[in-house]
C-alpha positions as CSV (number, residue, x, y, z in Angstrom):
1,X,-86.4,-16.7,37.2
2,X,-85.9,-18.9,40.2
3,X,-82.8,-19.9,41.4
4,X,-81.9,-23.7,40.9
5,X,-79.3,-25.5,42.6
6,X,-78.6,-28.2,39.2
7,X,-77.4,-26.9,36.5
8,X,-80.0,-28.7,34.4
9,X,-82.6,-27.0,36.3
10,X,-82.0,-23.7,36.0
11,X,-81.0,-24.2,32.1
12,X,-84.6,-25.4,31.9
13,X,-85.6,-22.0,33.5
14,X,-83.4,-20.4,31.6
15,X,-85.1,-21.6,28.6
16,X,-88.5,-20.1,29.8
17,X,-87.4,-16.8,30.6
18,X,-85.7,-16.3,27.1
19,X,-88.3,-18.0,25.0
20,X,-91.1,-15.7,27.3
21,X,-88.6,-12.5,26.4
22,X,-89.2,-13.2,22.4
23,X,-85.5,-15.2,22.0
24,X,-85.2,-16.8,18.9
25,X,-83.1,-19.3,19.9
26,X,-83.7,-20.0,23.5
27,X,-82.4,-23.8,24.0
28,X,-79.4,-22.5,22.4
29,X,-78.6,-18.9,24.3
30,X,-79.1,-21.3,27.3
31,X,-76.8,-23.8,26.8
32,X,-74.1,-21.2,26.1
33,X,-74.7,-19.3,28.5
34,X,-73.9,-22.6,30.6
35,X,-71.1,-23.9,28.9
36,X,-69.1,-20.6,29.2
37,X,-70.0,-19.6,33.1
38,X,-69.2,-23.8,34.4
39,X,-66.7,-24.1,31.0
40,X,-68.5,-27.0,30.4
41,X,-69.2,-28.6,26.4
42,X,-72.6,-26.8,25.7
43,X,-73.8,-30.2,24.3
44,X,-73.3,-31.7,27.8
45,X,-75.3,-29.2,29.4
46,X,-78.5,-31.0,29.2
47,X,-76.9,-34.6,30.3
48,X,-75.3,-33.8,33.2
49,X,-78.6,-33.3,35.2
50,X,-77.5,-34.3,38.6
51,X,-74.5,-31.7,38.8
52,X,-74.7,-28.9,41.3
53,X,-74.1,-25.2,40.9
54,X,-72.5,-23.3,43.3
55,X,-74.0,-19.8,44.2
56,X,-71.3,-17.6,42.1
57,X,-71.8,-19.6,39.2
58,X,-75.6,-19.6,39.3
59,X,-75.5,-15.8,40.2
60,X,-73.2,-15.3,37.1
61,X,-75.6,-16.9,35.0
62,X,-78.6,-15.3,35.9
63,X,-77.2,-12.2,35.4
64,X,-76.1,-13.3,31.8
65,X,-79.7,-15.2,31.1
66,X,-81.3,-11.4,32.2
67,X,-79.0,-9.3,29.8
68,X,-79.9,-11.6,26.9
69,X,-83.6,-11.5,27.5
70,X,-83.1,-7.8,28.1
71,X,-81.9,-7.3,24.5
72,X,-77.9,-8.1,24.3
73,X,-76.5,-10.3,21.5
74,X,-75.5,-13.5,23.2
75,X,-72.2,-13.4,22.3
76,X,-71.7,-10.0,23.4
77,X,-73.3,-10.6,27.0
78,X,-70.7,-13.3,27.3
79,X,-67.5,-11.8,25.5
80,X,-66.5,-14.4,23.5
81,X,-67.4,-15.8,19.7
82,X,-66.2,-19.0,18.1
83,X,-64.6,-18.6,14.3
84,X,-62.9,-21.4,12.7
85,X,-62.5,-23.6,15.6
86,X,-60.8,-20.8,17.8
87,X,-62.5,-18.7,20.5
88,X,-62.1,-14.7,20.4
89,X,-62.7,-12.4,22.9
90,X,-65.2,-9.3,21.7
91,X,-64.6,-6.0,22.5
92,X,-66.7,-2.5,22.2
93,X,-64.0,-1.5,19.5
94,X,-65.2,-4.6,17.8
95,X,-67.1,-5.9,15.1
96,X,-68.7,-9.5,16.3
97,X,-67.4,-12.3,13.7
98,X,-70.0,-13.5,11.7
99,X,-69.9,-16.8,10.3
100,X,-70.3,-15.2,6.5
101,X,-66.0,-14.4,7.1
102,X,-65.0,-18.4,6.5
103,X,-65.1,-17.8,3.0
104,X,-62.9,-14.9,3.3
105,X,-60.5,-17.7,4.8
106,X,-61.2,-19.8,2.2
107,X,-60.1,-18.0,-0.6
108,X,-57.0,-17.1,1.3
109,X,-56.0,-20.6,1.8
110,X,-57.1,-21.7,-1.8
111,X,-54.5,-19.6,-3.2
112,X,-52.4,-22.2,-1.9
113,X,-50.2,-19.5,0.1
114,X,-46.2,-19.6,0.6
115,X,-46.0,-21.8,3.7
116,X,-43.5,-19.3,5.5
117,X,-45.9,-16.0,4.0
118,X,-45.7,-12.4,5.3
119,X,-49.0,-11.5,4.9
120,X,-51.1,-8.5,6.2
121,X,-54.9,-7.9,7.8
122,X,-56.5,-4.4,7.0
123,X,-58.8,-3.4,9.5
124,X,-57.9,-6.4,11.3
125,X,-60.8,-6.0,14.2
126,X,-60.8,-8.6,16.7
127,X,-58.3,-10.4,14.7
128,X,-60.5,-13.9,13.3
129,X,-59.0,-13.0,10.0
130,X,-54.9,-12.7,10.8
131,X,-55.5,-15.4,13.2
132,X,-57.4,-17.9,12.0
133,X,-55.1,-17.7,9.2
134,X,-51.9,-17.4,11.5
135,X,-53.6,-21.1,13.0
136,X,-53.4,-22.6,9.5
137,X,-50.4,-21.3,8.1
138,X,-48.2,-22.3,11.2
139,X,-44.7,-20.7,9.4
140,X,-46.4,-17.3,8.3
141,X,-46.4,-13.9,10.0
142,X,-48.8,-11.2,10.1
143,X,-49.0,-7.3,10.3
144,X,-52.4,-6.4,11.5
145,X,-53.4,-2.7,10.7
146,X,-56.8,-0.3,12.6
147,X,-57.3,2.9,13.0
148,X,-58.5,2.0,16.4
149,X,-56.3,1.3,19.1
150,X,-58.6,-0.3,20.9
151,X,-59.2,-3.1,18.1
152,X,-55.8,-3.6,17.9
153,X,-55.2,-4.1,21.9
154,X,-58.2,-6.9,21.3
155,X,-56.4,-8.1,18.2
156,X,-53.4,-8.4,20.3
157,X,-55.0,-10.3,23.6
158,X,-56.9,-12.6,21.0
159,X,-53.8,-13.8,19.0
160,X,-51.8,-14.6,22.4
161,X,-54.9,-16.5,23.4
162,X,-54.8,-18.9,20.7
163,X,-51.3,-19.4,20.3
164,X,-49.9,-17.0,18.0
165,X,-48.8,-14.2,19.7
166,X,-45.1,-14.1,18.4
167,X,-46.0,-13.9,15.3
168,X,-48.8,-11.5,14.9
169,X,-47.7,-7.8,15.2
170,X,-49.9,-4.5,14.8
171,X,-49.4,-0.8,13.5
172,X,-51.9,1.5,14.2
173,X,-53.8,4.0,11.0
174,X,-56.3,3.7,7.9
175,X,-55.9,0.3,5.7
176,X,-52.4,0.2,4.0
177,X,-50.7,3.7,5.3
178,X,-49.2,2.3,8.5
179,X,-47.4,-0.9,6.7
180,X,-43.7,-0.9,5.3
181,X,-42.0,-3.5,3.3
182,X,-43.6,-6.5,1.1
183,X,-46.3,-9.1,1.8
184,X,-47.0,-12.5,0.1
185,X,-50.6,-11.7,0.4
186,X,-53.0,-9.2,2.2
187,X,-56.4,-9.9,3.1
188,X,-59.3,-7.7,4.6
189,X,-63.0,-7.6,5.4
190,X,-63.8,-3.5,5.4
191,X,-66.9,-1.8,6.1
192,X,-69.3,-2.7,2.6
193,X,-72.5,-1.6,4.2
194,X,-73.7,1.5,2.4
195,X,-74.3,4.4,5.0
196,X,-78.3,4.5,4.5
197,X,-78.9,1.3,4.8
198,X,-77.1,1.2,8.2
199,X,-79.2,3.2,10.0
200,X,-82.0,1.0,9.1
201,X,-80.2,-2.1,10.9
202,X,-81.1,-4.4,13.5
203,X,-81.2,-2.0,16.8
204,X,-78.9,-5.0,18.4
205,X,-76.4,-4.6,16.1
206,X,-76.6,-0.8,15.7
207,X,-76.4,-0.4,19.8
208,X,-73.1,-3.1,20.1
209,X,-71.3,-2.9,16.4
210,X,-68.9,0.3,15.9
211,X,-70.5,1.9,13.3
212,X,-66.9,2.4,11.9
213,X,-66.6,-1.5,11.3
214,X,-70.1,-1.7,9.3
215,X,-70.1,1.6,7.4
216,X,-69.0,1.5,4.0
217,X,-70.1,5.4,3.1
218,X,-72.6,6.2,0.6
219,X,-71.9,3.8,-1.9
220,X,-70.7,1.2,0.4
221,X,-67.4,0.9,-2.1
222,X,-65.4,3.1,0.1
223,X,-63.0,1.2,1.7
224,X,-62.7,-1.0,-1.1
225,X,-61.3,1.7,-3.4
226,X,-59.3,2.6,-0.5
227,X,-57.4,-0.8,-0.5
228,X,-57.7,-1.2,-4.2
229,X,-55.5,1.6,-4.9
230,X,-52.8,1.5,-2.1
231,X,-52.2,-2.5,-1.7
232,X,-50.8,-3.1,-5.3
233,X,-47.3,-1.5,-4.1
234,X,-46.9,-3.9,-1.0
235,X,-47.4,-7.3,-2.5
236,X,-44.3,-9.0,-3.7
237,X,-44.2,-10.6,-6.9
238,X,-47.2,-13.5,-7.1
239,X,-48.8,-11.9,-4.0
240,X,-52.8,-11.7,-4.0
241,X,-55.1,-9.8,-2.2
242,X,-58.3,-11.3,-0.5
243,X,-61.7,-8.9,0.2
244,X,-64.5,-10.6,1.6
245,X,-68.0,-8.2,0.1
246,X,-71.1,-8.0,0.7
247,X,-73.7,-10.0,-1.1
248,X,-74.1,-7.9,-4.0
249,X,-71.1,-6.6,-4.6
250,X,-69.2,-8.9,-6.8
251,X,-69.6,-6.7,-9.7
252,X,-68.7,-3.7,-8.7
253,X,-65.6,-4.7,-6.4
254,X,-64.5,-6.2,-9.4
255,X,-65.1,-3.1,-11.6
256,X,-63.5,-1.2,-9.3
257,X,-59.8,-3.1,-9.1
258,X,-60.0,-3.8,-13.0
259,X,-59.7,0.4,-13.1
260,X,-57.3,0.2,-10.3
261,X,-54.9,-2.5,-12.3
262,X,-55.7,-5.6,-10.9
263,X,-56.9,-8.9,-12.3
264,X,-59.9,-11.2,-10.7
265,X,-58.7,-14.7,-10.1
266,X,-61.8,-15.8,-8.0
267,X,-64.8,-15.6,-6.4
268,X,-66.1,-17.3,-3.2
269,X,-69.5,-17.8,-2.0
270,X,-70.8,-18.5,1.9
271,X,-72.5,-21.1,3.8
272,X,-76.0,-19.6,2.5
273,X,-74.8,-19.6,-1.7
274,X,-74.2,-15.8,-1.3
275,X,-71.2,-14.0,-3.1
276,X,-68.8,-13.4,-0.2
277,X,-65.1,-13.0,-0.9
278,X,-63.0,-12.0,-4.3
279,X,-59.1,-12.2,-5.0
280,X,-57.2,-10.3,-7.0
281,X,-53.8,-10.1,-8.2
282,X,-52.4,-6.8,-10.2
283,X,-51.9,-6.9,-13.6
């Protein structure tokens, strides 16, 4: 890839390199790769054709365009994702936010929540959940549990970056077991991928995902029953507890709580029309 001195120009080159590498979206990866080295709006890439790039910056982004064509998610060669308007940072300890978790926040927010809730993550990750939901709810507090300290340190650095820091706080071990007290509502996206069919994912995912934060063990329902038994105890009167699933997993998720003692009060689908989150309240 040659080295431009206009931004333009070496997004054009850019383009080549990734589209010659077998990048699926090439005018896209590009742009991004822009916006976030100059911190320039990635739909004003293209316009600004005249503007110069200094050497560090164009050296930063060649190095970027190179691990992308190499192989490396693009969001993980730059650090950062976008969910729900806010921008996280990405660590190895976590699981990349997917755009399939807005319905997760949906469902949250369509319970029509306390405005002042105390409300919990389980296996909070990078945080998109507690925070997202922290941005919305701008009275509410949050207890964000991992087992890995690393997610949580991530979880910790994300909330302060957009604005919530005070009122996000984190205790380390497995799902419920590390929280006291009562919440208004808890709220989690676990591991629903069933152990098998993880190995068989895309090598991209399998080489930058924690396997931790994908596998849901043989059935894929592990986590869930889990949750389903321990969350009951913590929710105060009214509370609710929000899952997102995976696409086919509606029915037993559901199964599951109903022999656990909870009720279903809803079920949310994503931007594709696929099953995607369920509440619950218990009986």
């Amino acid at each position: 890839m040659s080295h431009h001195s206009s931004r333009h120009g070496a997004v054009r080159d850019a383009i080549v390199t990734l589209e010659t590498a077998g990048h699926e979206a090439a005018d896209f990866a590009a742009r991004a790769i822009m916006a976030h080295v100059t911190g320039d709006d990635a739909g004003m890439v293209m316009v600004r054709e005249d503007v110069a790039f200094n050497a560090a910056d164009a050296a930063v982004f060649q190095n970027l365009v190179q691990k992308v064509a190499s192989g490396t998610p693009l969001f993980r060669a730059i650090g950062v994702r976008e969910f729900h308007g806010l921008d996280f940072a990405l660590s190895k300890d976590t699981l990349e936010p997917r755009d399939d978790t807005e319905a997760l926040i949906e469902a949250v927010l369509s319970q029509s929540p306390p405005a002042k809730s105390r409300f919990s993550d389980l296996g909070t990750g990078s945080g998109i959940v507690a925070i997202s939901l922290l941005h919305e709810l701008s009275e509410a507090t949050a207890v964000a549990t991992d087992i890995s300290a690393g997610a949580l340190q991530t979880a910790t650095a994300n909330a302060a970056r957009n604005g919530v820091g005070e009122r996000l706080s984190t205790a380390q071990g497995s799902w419920c077991e590390p929280l006291e007290g009562a919440f208004d509502f808890m709220v989690s996206n676990p591991p629903y991928i069933a152990s098998d069919i993880v190995d068989g994912l895309d090598q991209s995912v399998l080489d930058h995902d924690p396997r931790r934060a994908l596998d849901g063990g043989e059935t894929g329902l592990e986590a869930y029953r889990e949750i389903l038994s321990q969350a009951g105890s913590l929710l105060r009167p009214g509370g609710f507890l929000a899952l997102e699933i995976g696409y086919d997993q509606a029915e037993a998720v559901t199964a599951l709580a109903q022999q656990t003692g909870w009720r279903r009060l809803a079920l949310y689908h994503d931007l594709q029309g696929h099953d995607r989150a369920l509440v619950f309240a218990p009986v």
